[in-house]
C-alpha positions as CSV (number, residue, x, y, z in Angstrom):
1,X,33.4,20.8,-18.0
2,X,36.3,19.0,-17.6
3,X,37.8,17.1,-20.4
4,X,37.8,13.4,-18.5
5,X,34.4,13.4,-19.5
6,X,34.7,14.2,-23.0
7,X,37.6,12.1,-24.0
8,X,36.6,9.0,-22.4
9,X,33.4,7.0,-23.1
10,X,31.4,4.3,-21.5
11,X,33.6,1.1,-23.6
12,X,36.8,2.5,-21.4
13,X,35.2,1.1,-18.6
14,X,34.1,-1.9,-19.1
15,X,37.5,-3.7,-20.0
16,X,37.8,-6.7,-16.8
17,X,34.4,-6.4,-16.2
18,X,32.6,-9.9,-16.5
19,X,29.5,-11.3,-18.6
20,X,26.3,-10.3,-17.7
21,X,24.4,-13.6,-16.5
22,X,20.6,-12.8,-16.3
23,X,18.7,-13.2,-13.2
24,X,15.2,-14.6,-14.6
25,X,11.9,-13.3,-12.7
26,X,10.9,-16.6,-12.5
27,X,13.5,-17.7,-9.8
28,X,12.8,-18.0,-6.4
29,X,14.0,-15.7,-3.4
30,X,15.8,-18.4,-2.4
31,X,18.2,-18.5,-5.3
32,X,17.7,-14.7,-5.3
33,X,19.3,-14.1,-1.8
34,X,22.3,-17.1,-3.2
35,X,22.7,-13.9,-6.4
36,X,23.0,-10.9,-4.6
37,X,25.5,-12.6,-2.2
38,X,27.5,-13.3,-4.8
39,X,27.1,-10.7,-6.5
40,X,29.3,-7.3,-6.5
41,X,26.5,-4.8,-5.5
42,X,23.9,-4.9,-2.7
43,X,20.9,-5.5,-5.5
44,X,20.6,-7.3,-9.0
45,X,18.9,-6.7,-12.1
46,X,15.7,-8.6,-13.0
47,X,14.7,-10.1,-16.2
48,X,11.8,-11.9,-18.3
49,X,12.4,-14.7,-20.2
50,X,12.7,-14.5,-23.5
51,X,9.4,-15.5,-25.8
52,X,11.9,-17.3,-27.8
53,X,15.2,-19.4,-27.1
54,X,17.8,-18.6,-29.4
55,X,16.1,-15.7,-31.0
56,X,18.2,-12.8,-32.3
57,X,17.4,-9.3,-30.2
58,X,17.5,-5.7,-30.9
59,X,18.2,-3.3,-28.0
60,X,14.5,-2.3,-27.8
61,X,13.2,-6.2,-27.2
62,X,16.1,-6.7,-24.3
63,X,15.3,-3.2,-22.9
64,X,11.3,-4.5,-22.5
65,X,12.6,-7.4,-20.5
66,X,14.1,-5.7,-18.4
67,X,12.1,-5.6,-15.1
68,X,13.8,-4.0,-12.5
69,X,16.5,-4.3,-9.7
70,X,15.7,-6.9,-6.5
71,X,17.8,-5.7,-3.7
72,X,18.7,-7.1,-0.2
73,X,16.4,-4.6,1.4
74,X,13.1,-5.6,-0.9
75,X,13.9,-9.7,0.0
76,X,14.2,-8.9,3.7
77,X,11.1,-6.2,3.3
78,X,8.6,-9.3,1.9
79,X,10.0,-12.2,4.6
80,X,9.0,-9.4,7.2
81,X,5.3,-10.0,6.2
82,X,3.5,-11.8,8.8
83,X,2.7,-14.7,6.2
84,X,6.2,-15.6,5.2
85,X,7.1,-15.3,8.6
86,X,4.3,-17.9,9.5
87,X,5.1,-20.3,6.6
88,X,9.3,-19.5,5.5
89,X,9.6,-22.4,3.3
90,X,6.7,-21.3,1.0
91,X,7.9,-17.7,1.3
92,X,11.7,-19.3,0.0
93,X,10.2,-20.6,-2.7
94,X,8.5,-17.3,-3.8
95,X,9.1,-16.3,-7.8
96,X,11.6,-13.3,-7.7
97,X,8.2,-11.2,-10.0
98,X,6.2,-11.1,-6.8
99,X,8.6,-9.5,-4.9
100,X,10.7,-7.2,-7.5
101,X,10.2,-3.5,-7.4
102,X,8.9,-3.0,-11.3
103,X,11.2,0.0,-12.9
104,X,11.8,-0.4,-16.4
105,X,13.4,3.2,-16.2
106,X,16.7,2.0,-13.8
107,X,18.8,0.2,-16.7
108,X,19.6,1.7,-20.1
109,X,21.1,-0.2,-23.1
110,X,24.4,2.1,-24.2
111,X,26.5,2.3,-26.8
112,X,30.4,0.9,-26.1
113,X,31.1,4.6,-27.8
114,X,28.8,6.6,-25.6
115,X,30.8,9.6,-24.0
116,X,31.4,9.4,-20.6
117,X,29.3,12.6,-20.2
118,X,26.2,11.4,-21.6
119,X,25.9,8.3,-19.7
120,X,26.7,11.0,-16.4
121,X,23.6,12.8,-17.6
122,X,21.3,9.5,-17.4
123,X,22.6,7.9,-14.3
124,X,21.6,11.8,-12.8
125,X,18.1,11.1,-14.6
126,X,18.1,8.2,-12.1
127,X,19.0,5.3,-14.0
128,X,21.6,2.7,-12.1
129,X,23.1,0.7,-14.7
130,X,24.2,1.1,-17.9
131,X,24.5,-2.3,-20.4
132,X,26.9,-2.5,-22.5
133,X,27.5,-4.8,-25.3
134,X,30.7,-6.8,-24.9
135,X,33.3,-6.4,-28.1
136,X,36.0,-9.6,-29.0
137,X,38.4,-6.4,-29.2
138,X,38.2,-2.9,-27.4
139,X,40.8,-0.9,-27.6
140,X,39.3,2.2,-26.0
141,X,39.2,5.9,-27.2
142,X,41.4,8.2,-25.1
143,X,42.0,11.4,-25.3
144,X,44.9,11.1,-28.1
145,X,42.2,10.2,-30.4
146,X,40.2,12.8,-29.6
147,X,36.5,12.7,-29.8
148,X,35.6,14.3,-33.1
149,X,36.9,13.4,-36.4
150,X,36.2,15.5,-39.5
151,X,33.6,17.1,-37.2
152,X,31.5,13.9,-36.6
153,X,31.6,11.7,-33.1
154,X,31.8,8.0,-33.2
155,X,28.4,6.2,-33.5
156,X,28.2,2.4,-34.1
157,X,26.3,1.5,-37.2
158,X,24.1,-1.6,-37.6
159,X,25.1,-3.9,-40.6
160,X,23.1,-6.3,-40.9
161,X,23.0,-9.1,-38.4
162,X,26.6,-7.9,-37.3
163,X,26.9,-5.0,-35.2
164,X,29.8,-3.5,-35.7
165,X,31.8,-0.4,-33.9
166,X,32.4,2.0,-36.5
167,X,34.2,5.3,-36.8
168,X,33.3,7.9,-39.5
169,X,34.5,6.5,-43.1
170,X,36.1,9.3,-44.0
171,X,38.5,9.4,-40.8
172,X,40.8,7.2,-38.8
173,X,39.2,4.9,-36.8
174,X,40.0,5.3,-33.0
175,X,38.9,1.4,-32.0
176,X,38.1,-1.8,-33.8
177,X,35.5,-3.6,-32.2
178,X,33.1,-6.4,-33.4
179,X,30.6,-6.9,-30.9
180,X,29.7,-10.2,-29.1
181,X,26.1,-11.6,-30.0
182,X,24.4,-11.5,-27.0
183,X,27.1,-11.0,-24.7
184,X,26.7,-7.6,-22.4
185,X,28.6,-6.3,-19.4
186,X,26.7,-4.0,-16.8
187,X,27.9,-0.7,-15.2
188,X,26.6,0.8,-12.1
189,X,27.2,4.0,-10.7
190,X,30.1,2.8,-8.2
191,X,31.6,1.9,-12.0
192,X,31.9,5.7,-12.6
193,X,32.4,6.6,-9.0
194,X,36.0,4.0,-9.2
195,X,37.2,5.6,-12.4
196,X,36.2,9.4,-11.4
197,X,38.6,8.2,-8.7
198,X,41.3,7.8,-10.6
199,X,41.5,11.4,-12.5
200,X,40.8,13.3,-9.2
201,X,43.9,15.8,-11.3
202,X,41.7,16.3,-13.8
203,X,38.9,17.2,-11.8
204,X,40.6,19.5,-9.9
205,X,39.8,21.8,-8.1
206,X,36.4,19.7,-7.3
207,X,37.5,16.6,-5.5
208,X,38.9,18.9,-2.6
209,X,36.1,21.4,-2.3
210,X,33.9,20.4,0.2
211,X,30.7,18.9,0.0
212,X,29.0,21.9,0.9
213,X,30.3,24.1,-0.9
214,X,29.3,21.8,-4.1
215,X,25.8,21.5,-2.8
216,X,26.3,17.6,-2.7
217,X,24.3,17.7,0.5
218,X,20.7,16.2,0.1
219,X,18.8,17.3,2.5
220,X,15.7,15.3,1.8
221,X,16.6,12.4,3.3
222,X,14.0,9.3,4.9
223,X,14.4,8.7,8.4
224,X,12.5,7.2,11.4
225,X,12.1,7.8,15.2
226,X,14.6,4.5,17.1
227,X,11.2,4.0,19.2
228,X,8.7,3.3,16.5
229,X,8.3,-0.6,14.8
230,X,10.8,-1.1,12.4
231,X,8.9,-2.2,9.8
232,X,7.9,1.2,9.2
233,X,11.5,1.7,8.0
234,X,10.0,-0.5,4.9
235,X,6.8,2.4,4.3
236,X,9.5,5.2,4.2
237,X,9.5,4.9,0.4
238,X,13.2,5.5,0.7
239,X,13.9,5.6,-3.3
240,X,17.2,6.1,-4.8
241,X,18.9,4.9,-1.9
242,X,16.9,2.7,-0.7
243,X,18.1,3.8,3.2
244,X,16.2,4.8,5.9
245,X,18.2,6.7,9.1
246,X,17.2,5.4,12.2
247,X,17.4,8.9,14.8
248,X,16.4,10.1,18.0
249,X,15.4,13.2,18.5
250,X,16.7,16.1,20.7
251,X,15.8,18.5,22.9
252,X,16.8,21.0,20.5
253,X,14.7,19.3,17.2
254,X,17.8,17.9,15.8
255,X,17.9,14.4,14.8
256,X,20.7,12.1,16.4
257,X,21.5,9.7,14.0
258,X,21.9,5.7,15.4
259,X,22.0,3.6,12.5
260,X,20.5,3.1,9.1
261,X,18.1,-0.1,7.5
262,X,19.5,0.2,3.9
263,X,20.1,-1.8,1.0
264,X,24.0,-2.2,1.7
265,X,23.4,-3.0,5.8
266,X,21.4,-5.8,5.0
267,X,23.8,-6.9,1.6
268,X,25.1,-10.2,2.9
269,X,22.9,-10.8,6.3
270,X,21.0,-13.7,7.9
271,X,17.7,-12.8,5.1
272,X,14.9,-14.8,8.0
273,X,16.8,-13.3,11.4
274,X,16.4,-9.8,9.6
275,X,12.9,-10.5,8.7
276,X,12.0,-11.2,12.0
277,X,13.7,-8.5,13.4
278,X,12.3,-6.3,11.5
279,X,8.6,-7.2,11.8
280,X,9.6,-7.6,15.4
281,X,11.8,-4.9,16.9
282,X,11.8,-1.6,17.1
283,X,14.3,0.3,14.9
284,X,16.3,1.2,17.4
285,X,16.6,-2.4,18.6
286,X,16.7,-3.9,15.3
287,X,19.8,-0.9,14.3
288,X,21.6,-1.6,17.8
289,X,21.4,-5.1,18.0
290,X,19.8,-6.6,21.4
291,X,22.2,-8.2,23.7
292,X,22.0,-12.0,23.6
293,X,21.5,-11.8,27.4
294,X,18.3,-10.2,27.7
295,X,17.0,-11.7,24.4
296,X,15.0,-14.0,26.4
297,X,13.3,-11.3,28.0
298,X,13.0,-9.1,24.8
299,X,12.2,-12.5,22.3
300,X,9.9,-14.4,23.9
301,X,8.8,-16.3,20.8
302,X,12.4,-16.4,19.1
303,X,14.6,-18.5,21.8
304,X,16.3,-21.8,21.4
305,X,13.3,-24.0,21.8
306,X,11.4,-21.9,18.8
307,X,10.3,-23.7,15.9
308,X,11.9,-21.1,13.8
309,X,14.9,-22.6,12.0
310,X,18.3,-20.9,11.1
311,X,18.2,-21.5,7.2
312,X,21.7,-21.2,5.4
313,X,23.3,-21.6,2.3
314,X,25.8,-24.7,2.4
315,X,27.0,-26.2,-0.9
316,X,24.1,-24.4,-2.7
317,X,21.6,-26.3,-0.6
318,X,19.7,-24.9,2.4
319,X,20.0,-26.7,5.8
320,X,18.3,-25.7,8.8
321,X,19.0,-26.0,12.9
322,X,17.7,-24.3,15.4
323,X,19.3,-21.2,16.8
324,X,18.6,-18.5,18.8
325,X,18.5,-14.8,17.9
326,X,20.9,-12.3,18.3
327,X,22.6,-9.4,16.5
328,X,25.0,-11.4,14.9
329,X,22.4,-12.9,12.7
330,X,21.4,-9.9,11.1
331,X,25.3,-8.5,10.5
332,X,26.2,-6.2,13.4
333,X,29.2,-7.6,15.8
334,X,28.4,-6.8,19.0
335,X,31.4,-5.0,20.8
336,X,31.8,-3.1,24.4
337,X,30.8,-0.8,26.0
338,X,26.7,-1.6,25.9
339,X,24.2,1.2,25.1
340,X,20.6,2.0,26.9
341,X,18.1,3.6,24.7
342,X,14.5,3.6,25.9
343,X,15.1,1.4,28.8
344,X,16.6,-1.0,26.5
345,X,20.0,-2.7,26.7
346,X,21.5,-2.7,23.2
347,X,25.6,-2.9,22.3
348,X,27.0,-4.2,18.8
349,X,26.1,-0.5,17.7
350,X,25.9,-0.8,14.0
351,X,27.6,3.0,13.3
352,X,26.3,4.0,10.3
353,X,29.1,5.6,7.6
354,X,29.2,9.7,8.2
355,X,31.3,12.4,7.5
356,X,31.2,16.4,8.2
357,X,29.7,19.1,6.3
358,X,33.2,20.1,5.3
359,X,34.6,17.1,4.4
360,X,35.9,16.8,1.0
361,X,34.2,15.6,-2.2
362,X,37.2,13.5,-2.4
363,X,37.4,12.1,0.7
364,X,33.4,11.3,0.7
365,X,34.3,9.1,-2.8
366,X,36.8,7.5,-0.9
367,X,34.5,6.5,1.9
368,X,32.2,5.2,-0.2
369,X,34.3,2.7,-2.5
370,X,36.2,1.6,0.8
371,X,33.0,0.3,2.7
372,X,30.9,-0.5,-0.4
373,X,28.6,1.7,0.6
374,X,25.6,3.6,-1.7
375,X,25.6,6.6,0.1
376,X,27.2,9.0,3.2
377,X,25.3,10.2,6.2
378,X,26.1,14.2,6.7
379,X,26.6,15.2,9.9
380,X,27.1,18.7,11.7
381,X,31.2,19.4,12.3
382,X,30.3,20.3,15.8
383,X,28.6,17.4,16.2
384,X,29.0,14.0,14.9
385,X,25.7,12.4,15.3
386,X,23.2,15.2,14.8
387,X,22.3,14.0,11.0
388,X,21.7,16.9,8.4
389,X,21.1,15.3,5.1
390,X,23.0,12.3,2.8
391,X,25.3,12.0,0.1
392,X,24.8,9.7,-2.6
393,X,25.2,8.5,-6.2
394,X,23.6,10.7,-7.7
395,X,24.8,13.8,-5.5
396,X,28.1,13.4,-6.3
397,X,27.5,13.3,-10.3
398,X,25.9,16.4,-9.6
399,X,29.0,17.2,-7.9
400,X,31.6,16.2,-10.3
401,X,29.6,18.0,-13.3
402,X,28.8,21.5,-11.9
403,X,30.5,24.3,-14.1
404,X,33.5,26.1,-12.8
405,X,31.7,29.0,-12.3
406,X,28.7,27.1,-10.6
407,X,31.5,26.2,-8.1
408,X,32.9,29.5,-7.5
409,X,29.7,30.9,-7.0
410,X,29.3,28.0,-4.7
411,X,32.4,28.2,-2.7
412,X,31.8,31.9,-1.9
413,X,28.6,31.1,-0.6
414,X,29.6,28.1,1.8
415,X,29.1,30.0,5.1
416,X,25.5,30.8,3.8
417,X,24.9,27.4,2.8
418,X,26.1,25.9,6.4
419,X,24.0,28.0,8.1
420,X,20.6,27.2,5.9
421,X,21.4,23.6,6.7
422,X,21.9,24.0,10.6
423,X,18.3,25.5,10.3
């Protein structure tokens, strides 16, 4: 195991990182689609109100508020539905708990001195964020101070209406922290991804093995056929990642990878153009993006004289105009040369992020934290758009905790292991 994640714990991560502001269920997707934009991460966490204003929580009452985390993909999921498309306004002004995908299981309530390792293990269990409570003073624990003392770890001790962060008594203390009432930061697993990152050396040699050979490669991935509705993208349950790959398939049986109807894609789009695209189009066409000149003939009831409005946010208040569809309302620019897929002009291609069976743990990280992305198609090295599985979150905490010898016996078996995923 290597020793970044023993010396360091969950309060070394949190120092910059800002308030928590809670998102209540009782908003509207309106102001819901104004949060996520501005928020760092393609989703947000959920809350209920609490049963009483100014009333002194435990960790257990703000963990049973918790509801779950809206994301881009579940707002443009419930505008797709034929009656928000028939009446937007009323759909805008939906409450945020109609829409929310209930998991009280995706956040857990931490500990500023929980080790590194631990909170590892839960976000592997499948939970997404980890809050934190915020301290007036954290000075960290590195690895100088070592995690045991006298034989005991760290643990914060409740005094009274105080909570205070507490090494044993009978050693030196390694932080001195009084904690903030009410005042929490939130880490996601990009968090951990950004500061495994920065002790790549002490990883070693893990960060350049590659993927494959770490059995980071998850092979049960959701996908649809480019010719079927792509609002079936939305019954694809796709889970953790909450992605669906749009393919086409081959000749062969392989799966030739186009695009992807995620989460992240959809992060800062036009919400109502994606709606309608995706009750609308195809998923090829909706992946693609339809050329504006033969949107006419594609769009019969979405042109310029359609009493569909182009809603957007300006100086927090929504104005409408009328505007016709194209692919640059749902977030793909639309560049040369064009594309025919099923008869079907398309150009804009939306490539979705990829990288090789052998690429590198490393470089796969990288990818990731450049494009803000949740996850990593895999492709074949012969072949870059024949998809075999997806990296994500969770696959590479896998990764990054497999026992040396879980990695040697890994390595030696890479040939084996390419060869069961071509199949």
């Amino acid at each position: 195991m290597a020793s970044v994640f023993l010396y360091h714990v969950v309060g070394d991560l949190t120092v910059g990182k800002p308030e928590l502001v809670e998102f209540s269920e009782t908003e509207v997707v309106e102001s819901a689609i104004r949060a996520i934009g501005e928020s760092t991460e393609c989703g947000i966490p959920v809350w209920k109100r609490r049963s009483h204003v100014g009333m002194i929580e435990n960790n257990e009452m703000r963990q049973q508020r918790f509801v779950g985390i809206l994301t881009s993909l579940d707002i443009v999921s419930f505008l797709a539905k034929t009656q928000c498309l028939e009446d937007q306004d009323k759909a805008m002004k939906t409450q945020v708990s109609d829409v929310v995908d209930r998991n009280n299981a995706l956040l857990k309530i931490v500990d500023p001195g929980t080790r590194l390792i631990d909170a590892l293990e839960m976000m592997k269990q499948g939970v997404r964020r980890l809050l934190v409570p915020k301290s007036k003073v954290w000075k960290g624990m590195s690895k100088r101070f070592s995690i045991l003392y006298n034989g005991k770890w760290l643990k914060n001790i409740e005094n009274g209406s105080s909570n205070n962060l507490i090494a044993n008594a009978n050693g030196p203390s390694s932080s001195s922290s009084t904690y903030m009432r009410d005042k929490f930061c939130c880490l996601s697993r990009e968090d951990i991804i950004r500061f495994l990152i920065g002790c790549l050396g002490a990883l070693a040699p893990l960060p350049l093995s590659s993927i494959s050979s770490l059995g980071a490669i998850n092979l049960n991935y959701s996908s649809i056929e480019a010719s079927l509705p792509a609002l079936e993208a939305t019954q694809k349950h796709p889970g953790d990642l909450r992605a669906v790959a749009v393919v086409e398939s081959t000749p062969d049986d392989h799966h030739k990878i186009l695009g992807e109807i995620s989460a992240s894609k959809l992060w800062k789009c036009d919400y109502l153009a994606a709606a309608w695209a995706l009750a609308n189009l195809s998923a090829g066409q909706f992946v693609m993006g339809v050329e504006d000149n033969v949107s006419s003939r594609l769009l019969p009831d979405f042109s310029v004289d359609s009493p569909v409005q182009d809603n957007k946010i300006v100086n927090g208040a929504w104005s409408t105009r009328p505007r016709k569809f194209s692919s640059r309302s749902i977030g793909f620019n639309p560049v040369s040369p064009t594309f025919s897929f099923g008869g079907s002009m398309y150009r804009g291609r939306s490539a979705p992020l990829t990288c090789k069976t052998t690429s590198s743990l490393a470089a796969v990280m990288a990818q990731m934290l450049s494009h803000r992305a949740t996850h990593v198609w895999v492709t074949e090295d012969e072949n870059d758009d024949v998809l075999v599985g997806v990296v994500g979150y969770a696959d590479i905490l896998v990764a990054v905790t497999k026992q040396p010898a879980a990695v040697i016996s890994s390595t030696r078996s890479i040939t084996e292991l390419g060869s069961e995923i071509q199949c």
